[in-house]
N, C-alpha and C positions, 0 to 999 in steps of 0.2 A: 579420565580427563573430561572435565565437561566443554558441551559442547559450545562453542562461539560461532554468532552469528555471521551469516558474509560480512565481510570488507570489516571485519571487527575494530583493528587497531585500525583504520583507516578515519573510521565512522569519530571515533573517541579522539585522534588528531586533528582533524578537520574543527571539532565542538572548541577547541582552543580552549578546555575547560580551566577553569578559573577555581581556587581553592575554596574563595565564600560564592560561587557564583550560583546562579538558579536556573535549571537545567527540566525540559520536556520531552519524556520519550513519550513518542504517541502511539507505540506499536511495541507492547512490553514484552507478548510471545510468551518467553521462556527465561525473558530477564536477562540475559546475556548483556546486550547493551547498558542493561540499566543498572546491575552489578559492577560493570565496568567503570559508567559516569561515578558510581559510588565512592568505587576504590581510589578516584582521584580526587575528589570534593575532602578541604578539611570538614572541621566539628560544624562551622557554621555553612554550610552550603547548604542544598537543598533538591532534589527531585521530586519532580513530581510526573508519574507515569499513566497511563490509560492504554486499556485494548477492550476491544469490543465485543471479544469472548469470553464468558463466562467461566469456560473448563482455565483458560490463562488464566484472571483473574481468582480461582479457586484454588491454581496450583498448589501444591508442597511447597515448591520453591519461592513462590511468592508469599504466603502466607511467614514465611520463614525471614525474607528480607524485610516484610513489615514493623521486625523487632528494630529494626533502626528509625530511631527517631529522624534521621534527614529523610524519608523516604516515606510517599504518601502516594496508595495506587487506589483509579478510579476506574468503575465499569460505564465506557463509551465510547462512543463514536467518533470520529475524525472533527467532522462537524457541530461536537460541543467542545470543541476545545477550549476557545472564546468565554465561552460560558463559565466553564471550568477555571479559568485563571482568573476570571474578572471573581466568582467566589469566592475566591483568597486574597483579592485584593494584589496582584501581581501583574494585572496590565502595562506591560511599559517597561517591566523588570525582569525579564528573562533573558540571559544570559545564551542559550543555544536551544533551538526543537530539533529533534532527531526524528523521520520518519523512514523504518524500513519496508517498504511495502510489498502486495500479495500476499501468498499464502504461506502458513508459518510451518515449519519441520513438524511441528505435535498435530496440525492438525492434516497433512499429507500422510503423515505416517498410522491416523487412527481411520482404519476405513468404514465406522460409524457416521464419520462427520463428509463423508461421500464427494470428498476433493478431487482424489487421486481415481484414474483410468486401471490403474496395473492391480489393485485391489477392490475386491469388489463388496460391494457395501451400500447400505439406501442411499438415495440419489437427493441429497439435499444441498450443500455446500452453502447454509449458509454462515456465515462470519461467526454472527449471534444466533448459536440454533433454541432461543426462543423468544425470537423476533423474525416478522416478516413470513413468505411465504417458501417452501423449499424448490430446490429444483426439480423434483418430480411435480409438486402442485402446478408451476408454471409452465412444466412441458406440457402437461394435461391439456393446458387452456390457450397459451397465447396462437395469435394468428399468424396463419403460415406466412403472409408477406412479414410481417414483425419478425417473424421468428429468422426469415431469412436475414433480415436489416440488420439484426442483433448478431448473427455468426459473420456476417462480413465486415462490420463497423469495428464490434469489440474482439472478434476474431483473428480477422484479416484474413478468414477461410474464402481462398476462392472456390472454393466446391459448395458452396451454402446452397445454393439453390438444389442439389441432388440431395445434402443429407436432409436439410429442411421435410423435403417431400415425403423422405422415407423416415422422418419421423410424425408426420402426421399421418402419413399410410398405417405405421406400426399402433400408432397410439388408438386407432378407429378399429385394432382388433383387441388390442389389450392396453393395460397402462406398462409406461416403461418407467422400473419404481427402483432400479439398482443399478451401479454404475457400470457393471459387467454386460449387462443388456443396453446400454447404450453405449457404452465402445464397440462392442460388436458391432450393431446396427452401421455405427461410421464407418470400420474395418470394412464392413461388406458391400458397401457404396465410393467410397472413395476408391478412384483407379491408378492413382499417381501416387508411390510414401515418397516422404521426404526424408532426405538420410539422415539417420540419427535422433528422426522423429515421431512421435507414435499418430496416428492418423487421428485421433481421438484427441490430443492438445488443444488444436485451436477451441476446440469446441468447448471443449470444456472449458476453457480458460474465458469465450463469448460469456457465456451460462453464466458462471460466476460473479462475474463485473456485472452482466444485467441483474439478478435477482440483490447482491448487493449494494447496490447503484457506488461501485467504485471509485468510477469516474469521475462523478459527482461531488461525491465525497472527499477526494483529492485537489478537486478545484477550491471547495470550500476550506479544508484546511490549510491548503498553500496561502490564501489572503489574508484569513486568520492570524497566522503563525507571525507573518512581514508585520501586523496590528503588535501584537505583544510583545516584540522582540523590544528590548532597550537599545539603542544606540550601540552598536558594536558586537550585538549580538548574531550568533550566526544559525540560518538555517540547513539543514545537513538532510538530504534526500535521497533514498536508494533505489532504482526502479529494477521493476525486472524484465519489461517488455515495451516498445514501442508506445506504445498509445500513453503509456503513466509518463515513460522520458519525454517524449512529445510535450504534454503536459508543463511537467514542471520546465524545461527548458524555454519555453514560448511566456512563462510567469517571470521567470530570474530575468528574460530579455527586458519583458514589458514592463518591470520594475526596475530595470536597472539603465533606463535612461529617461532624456525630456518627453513628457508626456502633451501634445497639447491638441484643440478641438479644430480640425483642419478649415472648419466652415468662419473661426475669428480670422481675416486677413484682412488690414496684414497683421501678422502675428508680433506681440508686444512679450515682454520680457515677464512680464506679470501673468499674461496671460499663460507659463509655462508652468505647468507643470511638473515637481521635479519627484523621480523615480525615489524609492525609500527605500532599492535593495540594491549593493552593488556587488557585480560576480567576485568568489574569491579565486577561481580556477576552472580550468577546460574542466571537461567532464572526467572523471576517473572510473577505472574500471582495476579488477581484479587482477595480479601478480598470477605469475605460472602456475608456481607452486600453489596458489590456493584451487585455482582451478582443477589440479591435478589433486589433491584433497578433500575437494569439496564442488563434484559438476554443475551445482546451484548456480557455483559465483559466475559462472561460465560469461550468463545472459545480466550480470549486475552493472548496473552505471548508477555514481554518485556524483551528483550536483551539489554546489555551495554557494552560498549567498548570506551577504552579511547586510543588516540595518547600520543604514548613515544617518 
């Protein structure tokens, strides 16, 4: 059976997909989601998909779905998305964006591409590994106050300041160039585990979102995404930790009411500003059963929002 991504049938209910309708996964993975928008789209519908990994974008599987003409997949970034639609001439016509976000099953599971703690493997993690700088290059160089700002901001490690130290101690004897040598390093400094969690998570997970500026990249396609959407179209968002729900939740608000400049008073009807996304539902999150299935969906929350 192959594999489906979290919150699968949730993600493809939520898209309210449409028979001719024009459909964006912006996080193609492994094509799970994007096989699925397929299987519902008639003759004249349309996907169109993007990831920003190369090994995805070269897949078998991918290469394989390209024999259907409704389906057209691009190697980028979150933040061309924009770009991307306006060169087809689709601004204003799209029907649903789907982003599942973090890191994808293929690349946790290859410990070349140095995501994962539990496997040991060179220490790079980046999205596009050739693009940008790896994780080893940037543990090498950045500054110990940075480096601590970066494990407590995109962490949320309260220990940043003991592991920070001990990796700049470690790194002024040698380089730390594999992901086994930098779990350990945290194993051996942090004094408190948390249950059910490896000491080496937060950190890794800081690591990752700085060297791929995540964050970032998530603000940009959320505003993006609200620009292209047609009239009724919906966007469909999966987080997997704090800082991305944080995120898209504080956009669907700030979209999805009156917007106006507190310094016009008094305030006039013209002067209003009106939001262009309105929520479709609370936040959703994962069923028992997938949980108990699948530990992933454990940490999944799905946001919706639809263009008025």
């Amino acid at each position: 059976m192959k594999h489906l991504p979290v919150m699968y049938a949730e993600a493809l209910q939520q898209l309210a997909i449409k028979d001719d309708g024009i459909y964006l996964d912006c996080t193609f993975g492994r094509g799970g989601h994007s096989q699925g928008i397929l299987n519902l789209l008639g003759q004249n519908g349309q996907l169109l998909a993007f990831d920003r990994d190369s090994d995805a974008i070269n897949s078998d599987y991918a290469q394989a779905m390209l024999s259907d003409k409704r389906f057209t997949l691009k190697h980028s970034c979150f933040s061309q998305l924009e770009n991307i639609v306006e060169s087809v001439s689709l601004v204003g016509k799209i029907d649903g964006v789907l982003l599942d976000l973090g890191v994808s099953s293929p690349q946790l599971d290859d410990p070349e591409r140095g995501f994962s703690f539990l496997r040991d493997g060179p220490l790079d993690m980046r999205m596009d590994g050739n693009a940008g700088i790896s994780a080893e290059q940037w543990l090498a160089n950045v500054d110990e106050k940075d480096l601590i700002k970066v494990l407590f901001e995109y962490g949320e490690e309260k220990f940043a300041r003991r592991i920070a130290r001990a990796i700049v101690e470690k790194r002024a004897e040698s380089s730390i160039s594999t992901t086994r040598q930098l779990a350990q390093l945290i194993e051996d400094v942090v004094p408190i585990r948390e249950k059910h969690k490896h000491p080496a998570t937060r950190t890794f997970q800081a690591i990752r979102i700085e060297i791929n500026s995540e964050l970032d990249e998530l603000k940009d396609v959320l505003e993006q995404s609200a620009r292209v959407l047609a009239a009724g179209g919906r966007l469909v968002v999966i987080s997997f930790h704090s800082l991305e729900d944080r995120i898209v939740k504080r956009f669907i608000r700030n979209e999805s009411g009156a917007k106006y400049n507190p310094g016009k008073l008094p305030i006039k009807e013209v002067d209003i500003a009106k939001g262009i996304l309105k929520k479709v539902s609370k936040a959703l999150k994962a069923d028992a059963q997938e949980i108990r299935e699948n530990p992933r969906a454990r940490s999944a929350v799905m946001r919706v929002a639809e263009r008025v």
